[in-house]
N, C-alpha and C positions, 0 to 999 in steps of 0.2 A: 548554609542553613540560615543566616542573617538575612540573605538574600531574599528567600524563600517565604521567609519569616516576615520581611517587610511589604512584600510581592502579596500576601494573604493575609495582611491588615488593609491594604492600600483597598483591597478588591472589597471587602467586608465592611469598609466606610464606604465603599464607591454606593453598594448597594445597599445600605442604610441610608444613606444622604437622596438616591434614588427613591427610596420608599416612603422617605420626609417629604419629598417635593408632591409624590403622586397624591400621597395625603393632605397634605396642605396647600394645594393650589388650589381645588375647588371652594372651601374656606377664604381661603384671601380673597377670590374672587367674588365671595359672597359679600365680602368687608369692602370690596373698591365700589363694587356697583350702590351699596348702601351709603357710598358718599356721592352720586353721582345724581340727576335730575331725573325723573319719568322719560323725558323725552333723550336724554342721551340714552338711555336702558335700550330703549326701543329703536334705536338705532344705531343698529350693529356695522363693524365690531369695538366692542366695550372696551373703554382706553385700559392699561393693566397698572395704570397707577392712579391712587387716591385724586377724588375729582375735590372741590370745591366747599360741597355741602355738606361735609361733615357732621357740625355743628347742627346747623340747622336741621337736618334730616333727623338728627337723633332725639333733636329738641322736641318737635315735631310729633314723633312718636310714644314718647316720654310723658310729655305735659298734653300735647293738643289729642282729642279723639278720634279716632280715624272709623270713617263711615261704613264701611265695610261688616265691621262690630259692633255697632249701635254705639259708635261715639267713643267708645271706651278707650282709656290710653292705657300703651303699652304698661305702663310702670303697675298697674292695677292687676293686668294678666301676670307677671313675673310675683309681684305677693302672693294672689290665691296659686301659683304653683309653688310659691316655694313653701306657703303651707302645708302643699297637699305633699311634697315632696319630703319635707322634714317630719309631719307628724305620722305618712305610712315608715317612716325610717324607724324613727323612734319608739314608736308601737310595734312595729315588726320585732327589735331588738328583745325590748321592755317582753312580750309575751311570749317571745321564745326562749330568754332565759332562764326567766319565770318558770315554765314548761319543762325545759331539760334539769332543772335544779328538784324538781317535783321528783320527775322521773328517775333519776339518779341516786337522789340521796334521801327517796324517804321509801318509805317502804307501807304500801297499802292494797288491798284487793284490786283485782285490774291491770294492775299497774301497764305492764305490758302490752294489755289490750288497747288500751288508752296510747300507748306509742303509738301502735301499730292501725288506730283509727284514723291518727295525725299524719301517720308515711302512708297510708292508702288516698291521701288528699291530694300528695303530689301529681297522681294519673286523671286527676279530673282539670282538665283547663279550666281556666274561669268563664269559659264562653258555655260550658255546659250548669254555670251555677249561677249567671248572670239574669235571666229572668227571675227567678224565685229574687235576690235577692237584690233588686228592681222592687220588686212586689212589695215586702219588707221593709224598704226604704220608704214606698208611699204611703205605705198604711202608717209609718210613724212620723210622717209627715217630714222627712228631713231631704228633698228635693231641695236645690239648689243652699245647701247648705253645707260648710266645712265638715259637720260630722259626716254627711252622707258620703263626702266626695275620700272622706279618706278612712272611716272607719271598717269599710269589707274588705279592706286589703290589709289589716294590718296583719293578721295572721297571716303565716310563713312556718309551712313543716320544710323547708329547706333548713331555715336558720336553727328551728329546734332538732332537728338532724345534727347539725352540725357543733351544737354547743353540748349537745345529748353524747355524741364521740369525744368531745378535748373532756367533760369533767369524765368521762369513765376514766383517762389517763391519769390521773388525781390520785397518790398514792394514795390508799388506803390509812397508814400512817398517820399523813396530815389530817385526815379526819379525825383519829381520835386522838393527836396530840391538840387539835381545838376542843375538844370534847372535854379531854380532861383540865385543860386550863378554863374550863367553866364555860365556851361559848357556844350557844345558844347558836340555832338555825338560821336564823338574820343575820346577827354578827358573823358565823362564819359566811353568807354568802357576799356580807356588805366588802367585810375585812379581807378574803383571801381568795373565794373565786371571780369577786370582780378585776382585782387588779391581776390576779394570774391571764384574766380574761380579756383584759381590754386591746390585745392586736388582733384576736377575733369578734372583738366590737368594731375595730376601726376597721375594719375589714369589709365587714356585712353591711356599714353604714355606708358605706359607700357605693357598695353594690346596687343598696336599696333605696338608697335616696336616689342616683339614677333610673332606677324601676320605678319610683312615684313620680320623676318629675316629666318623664316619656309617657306618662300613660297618657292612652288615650279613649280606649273603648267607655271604658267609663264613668271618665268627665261627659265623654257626650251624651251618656243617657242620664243622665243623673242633674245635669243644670240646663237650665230652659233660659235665664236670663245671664243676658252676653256681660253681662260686670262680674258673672261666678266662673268665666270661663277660663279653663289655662291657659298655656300659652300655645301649646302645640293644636289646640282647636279652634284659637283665633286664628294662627298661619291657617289652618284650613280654610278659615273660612274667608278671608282675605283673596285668597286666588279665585279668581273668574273664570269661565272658559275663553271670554276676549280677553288677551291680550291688554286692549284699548282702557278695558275697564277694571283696569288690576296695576294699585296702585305699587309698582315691584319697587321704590326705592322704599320704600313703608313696609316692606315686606322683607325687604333682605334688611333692613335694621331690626327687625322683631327677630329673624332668623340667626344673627349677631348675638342678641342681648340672649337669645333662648339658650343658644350656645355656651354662653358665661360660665352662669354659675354651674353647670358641672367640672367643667375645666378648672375652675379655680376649686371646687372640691375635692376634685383627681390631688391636682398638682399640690395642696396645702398636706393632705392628709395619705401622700404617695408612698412612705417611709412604711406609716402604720399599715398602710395597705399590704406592703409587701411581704413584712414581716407575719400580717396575718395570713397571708397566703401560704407561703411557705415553711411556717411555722418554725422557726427560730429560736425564740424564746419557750420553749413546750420541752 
């Protein structure tokens, strides 16, 4: 049984450590060739350890403009997404719990209706409500600007689904033992359903800050000048069809730093993540 026992660990690392590697080679290799020259890129095959340029290539794309984007340097595309990535996070959060605390705990005509307006949302992709509100954005003038780029996405009948099921869980109880200790509808959401709540904040926030910081359909219609643009629409537009004229060590350092900050937001906030997932604390 030892035996057996050792024998189906050994094989369960083999094929974890196999699945690390298939996963993370492409990655590294996105990281070696971002230290390496235009012209080593371009002629294969690409060494598989860190070249030289390091430094310089990140500097490069950091501080100096890269032509491709109207001069713009990297560090300018990683702000306006991690704007756009933290205020649809935040707002997605913010108006969903708002939403389910509505819906839950108070009681008024509709009520239901009004759910079931918000879960009927979920069947319409955004590519079906993307011109109309295109449209809406022009007319209020907010093209190339943070509110346009991040306020049609804040709402999420996902998240209010989801915060709408944990408070039904809520003993009934708890409600009127804050009732009769005097608190009012703020206090009890400030004081008991946030903190009951926050492994399905840190949950959601992570979901959704990777959902703004990937988008792309609509940064591109919505910003016309290249200093509003994210990051994931400068790498587009960086690539050329030549080869010749596609600056790829400038390109695999943006595809680096694009990289970053979600992995550091994974990995910081992995605990909370999990526990909301699986719900633990509930």
């Amino acid at each position: 049984m030892l035996g057996a026992s050792r024998t189906s660990t050994f094989i369960a690392h083999a094929v974890l450590v196999i699945g690390i590697v298939i996963v993370a080679f492409p990655i590294y290799y996105v990281f070696v060739a971002s230290t390496h020259s235009l012209q080593t890129i371009l002629r294969p095959p690409l060494p598989l350890l860190p070249g030289p340029l390091f430094l310089s290539n990140y500097w490069e794309a950091l501080a100096g403009g890269i032509g491709r984007i109207g001069g713009v340097d990297v560090s300018t595309l990683l702000f306006n997404t991690t704007v756009v990535a933290l205020a649809v996070a935040v707002g997605k959060i913010v108006i969903s719990i708002l939403s389910a605390f509505a819906i839950v705990f108070f009681r008024f005509p509709f009520r239901m209706t009004f759910f079931w307006l918000i879960f009927i949302t979920l069947m319409l992709p955004v590519e079906v409500r993307i011109l109309p509100t295109y449209k809406v954005m022009v007319d209020l003038g907010l093209i190339d600007t943070y509110t346009g780029l991040t306020l049609p996405l804040m709402a999420s009948a996902t998240a209010t689904l989801l915060f709408r099921q944990f408070f039904l869980t809520i003993p009934g109880e708890l409600v009127e033992a804050a009732r009769v200790d005097g608190a009012g509808p703020l206090r009890f959401f400030r004081d008991i359903l946030l903190p009951l709540s926050r492994t399905n904040i840190a949950a959601l926030f992570v979901i959704m800050f990777i959902y703004g910081w990937t988008q792309y359909l609509w940064p591109l219609l919505v910003t016309n000048r290249n200093d509003m643009n994210t990051i994931v629409i400068a790498l587009r537009k960086m690539v050329s069809f030549a080869d010749a004229d596609t600056q790829w060590n400038l390109v695999m350092v943006t595809a680096v730093l694009a990289i970053l900050p979600p992995v550091l937001v994974v990995l910081l906030m992995q605990r909370w993540f999990v526990k909301g997932l699986v719900e633990t604390e509930k």
